[in-house]
C-alpha positions as CSV (number, residue, x, y, z in Angstrom):
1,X,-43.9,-165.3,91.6
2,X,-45.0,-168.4,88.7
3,X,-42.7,-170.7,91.0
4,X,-44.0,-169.8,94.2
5,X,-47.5,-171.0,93.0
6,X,-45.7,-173.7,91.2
7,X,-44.2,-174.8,94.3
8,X,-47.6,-174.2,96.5
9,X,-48.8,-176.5,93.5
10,X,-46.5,-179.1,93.7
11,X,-46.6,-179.5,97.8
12,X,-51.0,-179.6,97.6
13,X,-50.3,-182.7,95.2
14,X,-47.8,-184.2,97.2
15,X,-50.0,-183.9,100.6
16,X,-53.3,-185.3,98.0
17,X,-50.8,-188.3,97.6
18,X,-50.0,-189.2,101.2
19,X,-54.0,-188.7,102.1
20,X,-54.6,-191.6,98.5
21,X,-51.3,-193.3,99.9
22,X,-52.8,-193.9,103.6
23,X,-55.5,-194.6,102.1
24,X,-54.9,-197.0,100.2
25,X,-52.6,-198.8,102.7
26,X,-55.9,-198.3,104.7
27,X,-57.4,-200.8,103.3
28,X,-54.7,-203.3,103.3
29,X,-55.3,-207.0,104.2
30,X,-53.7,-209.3,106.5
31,X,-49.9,-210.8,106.2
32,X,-50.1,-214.4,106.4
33,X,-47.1,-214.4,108.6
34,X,-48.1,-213.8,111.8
35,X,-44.8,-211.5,113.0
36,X,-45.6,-209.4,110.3
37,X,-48.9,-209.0,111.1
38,X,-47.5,-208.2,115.0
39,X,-45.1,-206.1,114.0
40,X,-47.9,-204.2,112.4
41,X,-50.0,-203.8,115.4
42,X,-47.0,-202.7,117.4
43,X,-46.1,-200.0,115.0
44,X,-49.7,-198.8,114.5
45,X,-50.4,-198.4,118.0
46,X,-46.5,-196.9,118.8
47,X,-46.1,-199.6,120.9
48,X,-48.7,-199.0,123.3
49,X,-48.4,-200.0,126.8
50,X,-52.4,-200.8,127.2
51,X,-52.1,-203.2,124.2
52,X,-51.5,-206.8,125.1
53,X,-50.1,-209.3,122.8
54,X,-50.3,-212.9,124.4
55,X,-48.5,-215.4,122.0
56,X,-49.1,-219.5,122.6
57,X,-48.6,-222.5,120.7
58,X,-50.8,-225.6,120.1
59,X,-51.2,-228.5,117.9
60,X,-49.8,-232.3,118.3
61,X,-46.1,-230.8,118.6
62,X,-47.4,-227.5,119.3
63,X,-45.8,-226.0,115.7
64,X,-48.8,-223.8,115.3
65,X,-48.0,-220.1,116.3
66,X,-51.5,-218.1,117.5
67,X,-51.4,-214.6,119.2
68,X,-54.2,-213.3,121.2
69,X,-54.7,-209.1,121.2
70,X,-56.5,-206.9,123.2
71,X,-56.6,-203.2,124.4
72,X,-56.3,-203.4,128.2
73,X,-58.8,-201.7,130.8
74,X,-61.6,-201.9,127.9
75,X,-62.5,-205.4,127.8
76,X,-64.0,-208.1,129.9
77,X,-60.5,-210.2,131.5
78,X,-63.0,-212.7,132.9
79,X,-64.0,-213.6,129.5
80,X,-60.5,-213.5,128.3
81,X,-59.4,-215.6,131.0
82,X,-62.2,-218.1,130.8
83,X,-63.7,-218.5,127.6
84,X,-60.4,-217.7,125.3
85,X,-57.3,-218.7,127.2
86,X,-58.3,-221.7,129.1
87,X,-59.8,-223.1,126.1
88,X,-57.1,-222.5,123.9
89,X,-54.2,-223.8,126.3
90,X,-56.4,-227.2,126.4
91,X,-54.9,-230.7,125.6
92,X,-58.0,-231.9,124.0
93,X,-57.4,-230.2,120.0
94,X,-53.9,-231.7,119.9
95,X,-54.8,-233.2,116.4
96,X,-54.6,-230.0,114.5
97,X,-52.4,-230.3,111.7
98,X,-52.5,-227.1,109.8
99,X,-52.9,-223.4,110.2
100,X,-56.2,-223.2,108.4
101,X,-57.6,-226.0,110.7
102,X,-56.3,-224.2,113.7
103,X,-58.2,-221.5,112.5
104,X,-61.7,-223.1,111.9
105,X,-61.4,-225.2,115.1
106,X,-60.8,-222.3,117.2
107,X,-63.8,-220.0,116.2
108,X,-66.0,-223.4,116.0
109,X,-65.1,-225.7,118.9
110,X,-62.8,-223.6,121.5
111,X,-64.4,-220.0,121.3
112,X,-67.9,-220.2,123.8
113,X,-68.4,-216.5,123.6
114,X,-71.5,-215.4,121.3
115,X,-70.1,-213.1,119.2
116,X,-67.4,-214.0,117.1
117,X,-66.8,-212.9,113.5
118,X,-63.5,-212.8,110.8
119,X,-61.2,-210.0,109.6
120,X,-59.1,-209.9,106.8
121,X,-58.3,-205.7,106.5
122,X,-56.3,-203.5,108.8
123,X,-59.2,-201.5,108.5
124,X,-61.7,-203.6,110.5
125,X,-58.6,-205.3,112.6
126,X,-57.7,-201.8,114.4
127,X,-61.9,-201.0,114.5
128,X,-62.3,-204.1,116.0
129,X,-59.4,-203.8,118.2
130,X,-60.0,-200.3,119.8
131,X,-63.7,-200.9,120.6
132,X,-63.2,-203.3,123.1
133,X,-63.2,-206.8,120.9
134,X,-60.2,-209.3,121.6
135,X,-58.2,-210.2,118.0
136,X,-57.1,-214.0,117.6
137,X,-53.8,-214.5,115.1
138,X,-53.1,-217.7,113.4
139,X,-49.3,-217.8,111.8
140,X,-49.7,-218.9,108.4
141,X,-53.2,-217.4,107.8
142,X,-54.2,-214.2,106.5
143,X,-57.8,-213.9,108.9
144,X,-57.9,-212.7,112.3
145,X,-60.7,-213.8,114.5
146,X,-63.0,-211.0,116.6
147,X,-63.9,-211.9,119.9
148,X,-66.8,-209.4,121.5
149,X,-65.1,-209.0,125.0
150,X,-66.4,-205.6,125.8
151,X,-66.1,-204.6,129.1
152,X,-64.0,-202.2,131.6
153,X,-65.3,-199.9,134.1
154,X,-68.6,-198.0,133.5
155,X,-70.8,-195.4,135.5
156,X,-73.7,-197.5,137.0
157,X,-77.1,-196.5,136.4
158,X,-78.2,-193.4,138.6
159,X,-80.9,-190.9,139.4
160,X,-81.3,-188.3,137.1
161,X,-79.5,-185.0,138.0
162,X,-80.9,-182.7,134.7
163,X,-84.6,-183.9,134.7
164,X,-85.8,-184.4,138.0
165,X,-89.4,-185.9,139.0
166,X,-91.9,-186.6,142.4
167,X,-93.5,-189.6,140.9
168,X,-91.7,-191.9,137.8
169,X,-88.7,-194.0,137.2
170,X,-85.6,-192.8,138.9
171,X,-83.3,-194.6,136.6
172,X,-80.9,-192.4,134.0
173,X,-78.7,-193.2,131.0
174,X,-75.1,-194.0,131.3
175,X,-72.6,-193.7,129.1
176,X,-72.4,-196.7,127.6
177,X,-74.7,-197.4,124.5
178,X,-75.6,-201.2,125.3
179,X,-77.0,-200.1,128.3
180,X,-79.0,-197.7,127.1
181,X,-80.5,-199.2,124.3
182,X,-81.1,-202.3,126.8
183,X,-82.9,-200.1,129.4
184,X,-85.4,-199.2,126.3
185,X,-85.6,-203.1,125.2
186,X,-87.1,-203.6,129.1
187,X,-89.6,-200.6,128.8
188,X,-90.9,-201.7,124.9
189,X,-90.8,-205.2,124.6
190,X,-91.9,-205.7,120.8
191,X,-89.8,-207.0,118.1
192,X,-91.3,-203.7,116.3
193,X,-88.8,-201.4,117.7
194,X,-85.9,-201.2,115.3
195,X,-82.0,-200.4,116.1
196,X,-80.0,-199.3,113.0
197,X,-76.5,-198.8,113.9
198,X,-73.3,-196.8,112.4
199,X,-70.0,-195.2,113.0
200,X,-69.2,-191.3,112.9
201,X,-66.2,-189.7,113.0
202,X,-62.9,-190.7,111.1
203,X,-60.5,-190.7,114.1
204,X,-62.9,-191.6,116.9
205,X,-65.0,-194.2,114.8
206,X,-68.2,-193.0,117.3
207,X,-71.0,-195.7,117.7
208,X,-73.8,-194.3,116.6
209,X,-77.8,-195.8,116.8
210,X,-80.7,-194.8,115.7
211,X,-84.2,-196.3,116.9
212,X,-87.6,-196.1,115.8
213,X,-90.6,-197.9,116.2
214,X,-91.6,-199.2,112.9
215,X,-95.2,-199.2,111.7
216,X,-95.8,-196.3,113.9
217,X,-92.7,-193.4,113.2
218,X,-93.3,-191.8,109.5
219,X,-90.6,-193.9,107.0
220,X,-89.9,-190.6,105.5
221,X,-88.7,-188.9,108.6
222,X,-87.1,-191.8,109.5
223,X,-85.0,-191.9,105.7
224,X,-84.5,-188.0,106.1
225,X,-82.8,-189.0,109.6
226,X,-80.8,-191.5,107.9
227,X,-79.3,-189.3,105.4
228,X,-78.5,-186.9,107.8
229,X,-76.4,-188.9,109.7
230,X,-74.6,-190.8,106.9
231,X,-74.0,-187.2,105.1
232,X,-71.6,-186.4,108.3
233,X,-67.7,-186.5,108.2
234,X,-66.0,-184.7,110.9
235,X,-62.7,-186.3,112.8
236,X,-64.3,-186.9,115.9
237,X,-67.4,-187.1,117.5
238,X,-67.5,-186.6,121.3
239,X,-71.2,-185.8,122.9
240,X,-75.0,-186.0,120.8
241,X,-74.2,-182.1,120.6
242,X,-72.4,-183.2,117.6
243,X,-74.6,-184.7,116.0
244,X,-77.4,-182.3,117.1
245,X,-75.9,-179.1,115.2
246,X,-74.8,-181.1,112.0
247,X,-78.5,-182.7,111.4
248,X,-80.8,-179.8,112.6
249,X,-83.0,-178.3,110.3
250,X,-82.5,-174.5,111.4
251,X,-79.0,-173.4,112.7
252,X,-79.8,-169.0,113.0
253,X,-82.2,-169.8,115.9
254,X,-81.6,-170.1,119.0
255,X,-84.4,-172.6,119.9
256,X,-83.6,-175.7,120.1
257,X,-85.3,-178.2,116.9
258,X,-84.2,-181.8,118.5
259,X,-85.1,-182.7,122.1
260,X,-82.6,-184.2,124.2
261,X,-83.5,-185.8,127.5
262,X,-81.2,-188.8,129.9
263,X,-84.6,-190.5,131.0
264,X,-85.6,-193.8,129.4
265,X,-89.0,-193.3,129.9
266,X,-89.1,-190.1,128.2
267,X,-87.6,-191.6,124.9
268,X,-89.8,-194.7,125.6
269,X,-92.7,-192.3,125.3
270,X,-91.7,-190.5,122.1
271,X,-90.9,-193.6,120.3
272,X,-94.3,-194.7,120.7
273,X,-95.3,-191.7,119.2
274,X,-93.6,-192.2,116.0
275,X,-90.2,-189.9,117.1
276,X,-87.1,-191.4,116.3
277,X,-84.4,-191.8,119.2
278,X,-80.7,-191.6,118.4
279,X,-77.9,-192.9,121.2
280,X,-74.9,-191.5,121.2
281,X,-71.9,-193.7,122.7
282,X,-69.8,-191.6,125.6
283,X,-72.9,-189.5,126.8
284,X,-76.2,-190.1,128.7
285,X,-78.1,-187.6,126.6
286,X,-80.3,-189.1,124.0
287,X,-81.6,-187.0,121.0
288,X,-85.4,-186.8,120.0
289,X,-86.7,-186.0,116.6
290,X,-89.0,-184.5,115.3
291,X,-89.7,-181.9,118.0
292,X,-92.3,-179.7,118.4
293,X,-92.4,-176.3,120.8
294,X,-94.6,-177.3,123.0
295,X,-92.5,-180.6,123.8
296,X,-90.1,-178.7,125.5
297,X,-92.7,-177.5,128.5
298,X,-93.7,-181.5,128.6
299,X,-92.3,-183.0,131.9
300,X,-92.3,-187.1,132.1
301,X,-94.5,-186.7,135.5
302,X,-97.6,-185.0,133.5
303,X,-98.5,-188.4,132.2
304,X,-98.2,-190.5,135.7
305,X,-100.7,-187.6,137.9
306,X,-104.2,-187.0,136.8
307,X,-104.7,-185.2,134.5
308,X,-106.5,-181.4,135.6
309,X,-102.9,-181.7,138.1
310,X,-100.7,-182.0,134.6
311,X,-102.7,-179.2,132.7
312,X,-102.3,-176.8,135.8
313,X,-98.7,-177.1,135.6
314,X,-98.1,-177.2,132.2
315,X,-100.4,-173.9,132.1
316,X,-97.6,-172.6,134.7
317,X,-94.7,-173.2,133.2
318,X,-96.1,-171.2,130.2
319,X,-97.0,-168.4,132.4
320,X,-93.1,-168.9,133.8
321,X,-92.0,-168.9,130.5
322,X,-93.7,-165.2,129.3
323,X,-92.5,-163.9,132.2
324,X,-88.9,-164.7,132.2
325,X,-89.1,-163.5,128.8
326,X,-90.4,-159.9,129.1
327,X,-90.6,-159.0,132.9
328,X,-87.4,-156.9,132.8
329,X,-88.6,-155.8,129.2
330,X,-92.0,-154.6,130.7
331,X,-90.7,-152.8,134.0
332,X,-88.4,-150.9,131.6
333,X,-91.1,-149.9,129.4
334,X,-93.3,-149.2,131.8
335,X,-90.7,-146.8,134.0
336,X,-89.2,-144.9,131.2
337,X,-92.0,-144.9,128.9
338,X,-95.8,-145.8,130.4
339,X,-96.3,-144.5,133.3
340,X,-99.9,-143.8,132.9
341,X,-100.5,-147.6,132.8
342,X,-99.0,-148.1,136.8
343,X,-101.2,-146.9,139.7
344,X,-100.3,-144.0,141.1
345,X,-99.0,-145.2,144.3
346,X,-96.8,-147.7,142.9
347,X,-95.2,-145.5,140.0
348,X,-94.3,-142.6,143.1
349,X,-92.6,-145.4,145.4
350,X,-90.9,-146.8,142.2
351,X,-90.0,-143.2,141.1
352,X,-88.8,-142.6,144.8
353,X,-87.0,-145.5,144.9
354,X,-85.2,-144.7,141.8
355,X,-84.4,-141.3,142.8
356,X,-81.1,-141.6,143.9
357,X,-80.2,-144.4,141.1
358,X,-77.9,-142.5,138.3
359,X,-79.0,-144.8,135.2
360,X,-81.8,-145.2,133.0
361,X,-83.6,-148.3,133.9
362,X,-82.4,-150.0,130.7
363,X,-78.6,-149.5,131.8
364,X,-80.1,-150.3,135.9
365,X,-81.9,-153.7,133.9
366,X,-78.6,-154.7,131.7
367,X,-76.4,-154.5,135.0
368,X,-78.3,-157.1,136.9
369,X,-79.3,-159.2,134.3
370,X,-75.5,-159.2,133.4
371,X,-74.6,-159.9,137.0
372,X,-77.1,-162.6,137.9
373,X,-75.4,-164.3,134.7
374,X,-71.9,-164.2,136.0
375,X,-73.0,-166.0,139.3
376,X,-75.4,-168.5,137.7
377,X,-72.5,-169.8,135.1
378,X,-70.1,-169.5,138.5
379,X,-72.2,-171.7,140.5
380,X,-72.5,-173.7,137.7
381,X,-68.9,-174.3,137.1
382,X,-67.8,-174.6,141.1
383,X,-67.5,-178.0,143.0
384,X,-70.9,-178.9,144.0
385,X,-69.7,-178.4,147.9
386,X,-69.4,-174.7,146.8
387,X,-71.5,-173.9,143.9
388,X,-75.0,-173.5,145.0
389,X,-73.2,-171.3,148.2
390,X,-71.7,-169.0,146.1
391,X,-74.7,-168.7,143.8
392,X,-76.9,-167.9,146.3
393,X,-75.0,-165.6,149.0
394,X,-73.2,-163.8,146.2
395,X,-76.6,-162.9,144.7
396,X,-77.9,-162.2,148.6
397,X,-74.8,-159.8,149.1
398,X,-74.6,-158.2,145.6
399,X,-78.0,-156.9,145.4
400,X,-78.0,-156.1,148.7
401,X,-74.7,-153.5,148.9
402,X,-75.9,-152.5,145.3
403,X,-79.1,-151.2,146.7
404,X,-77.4,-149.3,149.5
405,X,-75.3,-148.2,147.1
406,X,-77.7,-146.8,145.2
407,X,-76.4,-148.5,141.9
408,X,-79.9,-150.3,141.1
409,X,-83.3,-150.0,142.6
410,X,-85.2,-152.6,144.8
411,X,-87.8,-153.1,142.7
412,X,-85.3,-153.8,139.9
413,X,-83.9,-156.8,141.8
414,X,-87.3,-158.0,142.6
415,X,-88.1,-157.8,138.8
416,X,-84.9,-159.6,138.1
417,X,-85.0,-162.2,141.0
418,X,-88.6,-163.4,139.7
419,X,-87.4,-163.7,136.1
420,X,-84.7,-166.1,137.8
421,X,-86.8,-168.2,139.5
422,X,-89.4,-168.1,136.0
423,X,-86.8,-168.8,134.2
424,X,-85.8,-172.4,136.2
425,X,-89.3,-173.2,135.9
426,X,-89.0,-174.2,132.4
427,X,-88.4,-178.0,132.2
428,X,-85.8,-178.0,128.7
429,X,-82.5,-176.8,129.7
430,X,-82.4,-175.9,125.9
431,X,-85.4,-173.8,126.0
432,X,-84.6,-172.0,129.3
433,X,-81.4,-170.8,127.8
434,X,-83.0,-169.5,124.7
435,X,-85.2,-166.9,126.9
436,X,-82.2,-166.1,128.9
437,X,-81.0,-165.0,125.4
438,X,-83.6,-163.5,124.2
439,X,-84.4,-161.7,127.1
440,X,-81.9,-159.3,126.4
441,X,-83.3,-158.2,123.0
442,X,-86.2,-157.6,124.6
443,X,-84.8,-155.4,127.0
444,X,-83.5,-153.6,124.1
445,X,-87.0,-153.5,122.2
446,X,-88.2,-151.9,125.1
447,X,-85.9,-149.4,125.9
448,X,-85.9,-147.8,122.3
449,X,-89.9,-148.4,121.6
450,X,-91.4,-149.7,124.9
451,X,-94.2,-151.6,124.9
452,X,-94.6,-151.2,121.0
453,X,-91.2,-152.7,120.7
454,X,-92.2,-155.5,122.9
455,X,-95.3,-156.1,120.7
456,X,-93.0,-155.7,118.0
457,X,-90.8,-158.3,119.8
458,X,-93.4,-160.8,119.9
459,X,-95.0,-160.3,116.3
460,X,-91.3,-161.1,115.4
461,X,-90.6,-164.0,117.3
462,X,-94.2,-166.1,116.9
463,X,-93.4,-165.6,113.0
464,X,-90.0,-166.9,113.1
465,X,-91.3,-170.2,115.3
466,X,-93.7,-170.4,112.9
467,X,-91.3,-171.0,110.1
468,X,-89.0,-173.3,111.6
469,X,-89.2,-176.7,111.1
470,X,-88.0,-180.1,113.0
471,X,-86.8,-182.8,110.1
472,X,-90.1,-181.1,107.6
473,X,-92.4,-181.0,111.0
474,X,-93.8,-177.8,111.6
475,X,-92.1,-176.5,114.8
476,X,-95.3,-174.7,116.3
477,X,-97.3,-178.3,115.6
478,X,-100.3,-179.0,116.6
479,X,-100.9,-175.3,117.4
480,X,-99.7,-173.8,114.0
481,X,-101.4,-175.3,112.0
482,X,-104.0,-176.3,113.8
483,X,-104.8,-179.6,114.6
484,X,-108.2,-180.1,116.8
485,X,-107.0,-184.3,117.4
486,X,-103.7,-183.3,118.5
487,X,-104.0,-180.6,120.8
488,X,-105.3,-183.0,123.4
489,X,-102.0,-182.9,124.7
490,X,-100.3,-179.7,124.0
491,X,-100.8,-176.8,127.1
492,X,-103.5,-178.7,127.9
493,X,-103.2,-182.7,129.1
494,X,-106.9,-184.1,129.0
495,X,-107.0,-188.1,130.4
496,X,-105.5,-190.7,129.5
497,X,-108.4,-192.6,127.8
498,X,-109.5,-189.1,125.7
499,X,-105.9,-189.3,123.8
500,X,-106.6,-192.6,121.5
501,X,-104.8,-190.5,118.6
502,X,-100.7,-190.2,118.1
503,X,-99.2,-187.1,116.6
504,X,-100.6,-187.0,113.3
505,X,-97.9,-185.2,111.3
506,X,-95.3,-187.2,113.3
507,X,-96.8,-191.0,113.8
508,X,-97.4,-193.1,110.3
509,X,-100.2,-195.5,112.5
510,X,-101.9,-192.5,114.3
511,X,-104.5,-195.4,116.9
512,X,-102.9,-195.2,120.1
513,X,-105.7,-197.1,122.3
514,X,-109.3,-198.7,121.6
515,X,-112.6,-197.7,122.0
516,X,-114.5,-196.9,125.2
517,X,-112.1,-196.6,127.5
518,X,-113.6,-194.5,129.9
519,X,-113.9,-195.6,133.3
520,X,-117.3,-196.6,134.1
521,X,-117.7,-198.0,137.6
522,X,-120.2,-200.7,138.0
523,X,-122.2,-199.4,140.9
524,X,-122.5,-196.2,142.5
525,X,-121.2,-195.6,146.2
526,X,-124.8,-195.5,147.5
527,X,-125.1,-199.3,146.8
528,X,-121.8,-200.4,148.3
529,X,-122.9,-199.1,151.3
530,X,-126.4,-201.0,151.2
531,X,-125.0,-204.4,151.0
532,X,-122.6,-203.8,153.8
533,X,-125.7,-202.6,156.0
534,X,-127.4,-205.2,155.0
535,X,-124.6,-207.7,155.9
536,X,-124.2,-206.4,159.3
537,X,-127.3,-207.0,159.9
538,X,-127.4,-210.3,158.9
539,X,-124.4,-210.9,161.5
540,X,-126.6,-209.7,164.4
């Protein structure tokens, strides 16, 4: 037994000093031979087929050996072609006379690409190399040159398919993090929005930005968000939903504490709030911090249609949002518990209708919330030719043989079908899942107190929003606590020229807009219409 430890022992420290060894020859620098420092690359990258080594000569007798690298299918060839190879394979430098001269004249006189910048560790060489940049070798000299060549094949810029609107920009995120962070450079165009950039994950080296508006986001938000993100190490980062569940604040919740949203004119509008943006490379979905709860029933087209139109709405999607939390909850109170509180007439056609049904209206309630599950993640996953089809006739066809089959009642799958449709009212894909979750404990609250359970329910989950908080911002903001200056824009959205005051818990430079900005029109309708009688007149 004492060697079996001893040998456990023994094989821990020998793995401890591969991981220091690979470190170490991590962190390498360059051969000054350039074979060797080929020979490398080729054995890193197992001889890939996608990595191209293009070797060439120049110099007065062309004695100086220089190797140009790049990871095919991610970079720009035109730019290779043009700006690198053409000038390189010139007559005009033939008076180089040494390596280190090669070296200087090529990244001062030959390369015309913006972006160029040396390397002298394996480290920043295969970084560099696998991100899209083209590597320049010079035999004899222990730099490499970076070349930005980024480029490849990209999704183009389309119409939003999560976060759809009648009025407003149509334009989405792409996957490509240039592009997004250019589409917000053309919506804010002040040298006050900041960009701080890193790299996440060990084997996917994941670009990583975070932007802010500075003078206007709270510094200490913005340092708590920066700490956040340097404090991860994971292997691999793939989609924001990474990031998302290693920086939250609250993970036993199941509402969401960052906003995520693929429209630039929704993180344009937070940013000038004081929120801080982070861009993910690899995925169109942008994270928001801090959020609040009532951000998530915020569409982008409240702010472009007057505003009694925006608070009428936003007043429905609350009402949608009660009720595809506790309408199955209340008709299974009310049938197995309450039926003093349903007139007469309806509680003997719902009792009729029931009859012949062999469950309790919990079990009757479980069975087509369970069901209408099923085909919503089906039509979901199905081609899009499909999907919606198979969603909507198999929900047609199910409820209808399982009413003639007496399994559930029709008044259950009206219940059901309405808590549905609530449910898609809610703007936050996040949100709307969290009721379809909760939902369920309701339905349980119900079933073992009825509507005292569901009272119970609510108590419950207003004190739990109430705790939770968004990067030290309270989630239930401006609402809880209460803030009179801020809840111009919560369920409510008064006009434009009313809200002169950002987010005060959120924005460091709360003055959104001046003074007196209330339209006043110069003359009243009554006198337009005199001077054009009067000008007619003077016609005749």
């Amino acid at each position: 037994m004492p060697s079996f430890f001893k040998d456990r022992k023994s094989k821990k420290d020998r793995q401890q000093d591969t991981e220091n060894q690979s470190d170490n020859n991590s962190v390498k620098y360059l051969h000054s031979s350039l074979s060797a420092n080929l020979n490398t690359i080729k054995q890193k990258t197992g001889n890939s087929s996608d990595v191209v080594i293009r070797q060439l000569k120049m110099g007065e007798n062309f004695n100086i050996k220089i190797a140009i690298v790049y990871v095919e299918g991610i970079v720009d060839n035109q730019s290779i072609q043009e700006f690198l190879l053409e000038s390189i394979m010139k007559d005009e430098h033939r008076e180089v006379v040494n390596q280190q001269n090669a070296f200087d004249l090529i990244s001062e006189d030959m390369v015309t690409i913006g972006k160029v910048s040396s390397i002298d560790t394996w480290n920043d060489l295969f970084l560099s190399l696998l991100s899209g940049d083209t590597l320049i070798l010079v035999d004899g000299t222990d730099q490499a040159m970076s070349v930005d060549t980024k480029g490849g094949e990209r999704r183009a810029i389309t119409e939003s398919n999560t976060q759809m609107v009648v009025r407003g920009p149509k334009e989405a995120f792409t996957e490509s993090l240039g592009t997004n962070t250019a589409m917000i450079r053309r919506i804010i165009k002040s040298p006050d929005l900041w960009i701080e950039s890193t790299k996440i994950g060990r084997v996917t080296q994941t670009d990583v930005t975070m932007m802010y508006m500075h003078g206007i986001a709270n510094d200490q938000v913005i340092e708590e968000v920066r700490q956040r993100l340097h404090k991860i190490d994971i292997d691999s980062v793939l989609e924001s939903g990474y990031i998302q569940q290693f920086i939250e604040d609250q993970t036993l919740t199941t509402f969401p504490t960052m906003y995520d949203t693929e429209r630039p004119d929704i993180v344009a509008g937070n940013l000038l709030e004081g929120r801080i943006a982070i861009f993910v490379d690899g995925t169109p979905f942008v994270l928001i911090a801090p959020a609040v709860f009532i951000q998530f029933f915020q569409s982008a087209e409240d702010y472009y249609v007057r505003f009694d139109i925006a608070t009428s709405i936003r007043f429905l999607r609350v009402v949608m949002f009660i009720i595809s939390l506790i309408a199955p909850a209340a008709y299974v109170a009310v049938t197995t518990f309450h039926q003093e509180m349903v007139p007469t007439q309806l509680i003997v056609a719902i009792a009729a209708q029931r009859e012949a049904v062999p469950f309790p209206a919990f079990v009757e309630a479980l069975l087509m919330e369970v069901t209408f599950e099923i085909l919503r993640e089906a039509g979901v996953r199905l081609p899009k030719a499909i999907g919606s089809a198979v969603s909507i006739v198999g929900a047609l066809v199910i409820g209808q043989a399982a009413v003639q089959a007496s399994i559930v009642s029709p008044a259950m799958v009206i219940v059901v079908s309405l808590t549905a449709i609530a449910n898609f009212a809610i703007p936050s894909f996040a949100m709307a899942i969290s009721v379809r979750l909760l939902r369920f404990l309701f339905m349980i609250c119900a079933a073992v107190f009825g509507f005292y359970g569901i009272i119970l329910a609510l108590l419950m989950l207003v004190v739990h929003l109430c705790s939770l908080r968004s990067f030290g911002i309270p989630y239930m903001a401006p609402l809880a606590p209460f803030i009179p200056s801020n809840n111009e824009d919560t369920i409510v959205r008064l006009p434009w020229w009313t809200l002169r005051k950002r987010p005060r818990l959120i924005s460091a430079n709360t003055k959104r807009e001046g003074e007196n900005q209330q339209p006043h029109p110069p003359s009243s309708r009554g006198m337009v219409n005199r001077d054009i009688e009067e000008g007619d007149n003077n016609e005749t």
